[in-house]
Structure formats: structure tokens, C-alpha cells
C-alpha positions, 0 to 999 in steps of 0.5 A: 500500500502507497499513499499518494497525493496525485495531482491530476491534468484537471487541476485535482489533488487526489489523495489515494493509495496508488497502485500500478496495473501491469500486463503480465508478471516477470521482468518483461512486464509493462505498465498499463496504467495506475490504480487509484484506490479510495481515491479523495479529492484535497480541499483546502479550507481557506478561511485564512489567506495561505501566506499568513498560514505559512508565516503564523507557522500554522498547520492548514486544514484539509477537506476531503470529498469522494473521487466520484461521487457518482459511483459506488465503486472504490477501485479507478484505474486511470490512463497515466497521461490524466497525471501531472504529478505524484507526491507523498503526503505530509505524516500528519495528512497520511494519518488522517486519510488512513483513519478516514479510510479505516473508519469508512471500511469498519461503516461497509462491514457493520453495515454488510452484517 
């Protein structure tokens, strides 16, 4: 598992575990395209202007909403040239987005029960 941070050719930043589909196994293999799993588009509240965040040395507050609202499924696979870049997150935002996970995984199992 790897979190990422993707940002996307339309402008979004994504946060998801990223995974990548290859075509066969071996050290032929080629990548065919990425795996976004649980993917979460990054909001940042901006209540406050972001240069007197960063100079008050404030941390920033994230806002999460789901990828595809309008889908059920967890699992995308994307084409890589839909990517701009790929990054780590920070700890603190990895944590979070790994507890929203958990929380929402614990919700699908009591609710499958």
C-alpha cells in the first residue's frame, strides 16, 4: 500500500493509495496504467489567506470529498497521461486519510452484517 497525493491534468489533488496495473508478471512486464484506490479529492479550507498560514507557522486544514461521487465503486484505474504529478503526503495528512479510510471500511462491514 502507497499513499499518494496525485495531482491530476484537471487541476485535482487526489489523495489515494496508488497502485500500478501491469500486463503480465516477470521482468518483461509493462505498465498499463495506475490504480487509484479510495481515491479523495484535497480541499483546502481557506478561511485564512495561505501566506499568513505559512508565516503564523500554522498547520492548514484539509477537506476531503469522494473521487466520484457518482459511483459506488472504490477501485479507478486511470490512463497515466490524466497525471501531472505524484507526491507523498505530509505524516500528519497520511494519518488522517488512513483513519478516514479505516473508519469508512469498519461503516461497509457493520453495515454488510
Amino acid at each position: 500500500m502507497s499513499v499518494s497525493i496525485i495531482t491530476l491534468k484537471t487541476g485535482e489533488r487526489v489523495i489515494t493509495e496508488l497502485k500500478e496495473v501491469y500486463d503480465q508478471e516477470g521482468e518483461d512486464k509493462k505498465g498499463l496504467c495506475l490504480l487509484m484506490e479510495d481515491p479523495y479529492v484535497l480541499h483546502l479550507d481557506t478561511q485564512q489567506p495561505q501566506y499568513l498560514t505559512e508565516q503564523l507557522g500554522a498547520e492548514y486544514t484539509v477537506k476531503y470529498s469522494k473521487w466520484n461521487p457518482y459511483s459506488p465503486d472504490s477501485h479507478f484505474k486511470i490512463p497515466y497521461d490524466c497525471v501531472m504529478t505524484i507526491s507523498s503526503p505530509e505524516p500528519g495528512l497520511e494519518k488522517s486519510y488512513l483513519q478516514k479510510i479505516q473508519e469508512k471500511r469498519e461503516t461497509e462491514d457493520d453495515t454488510n452484517s
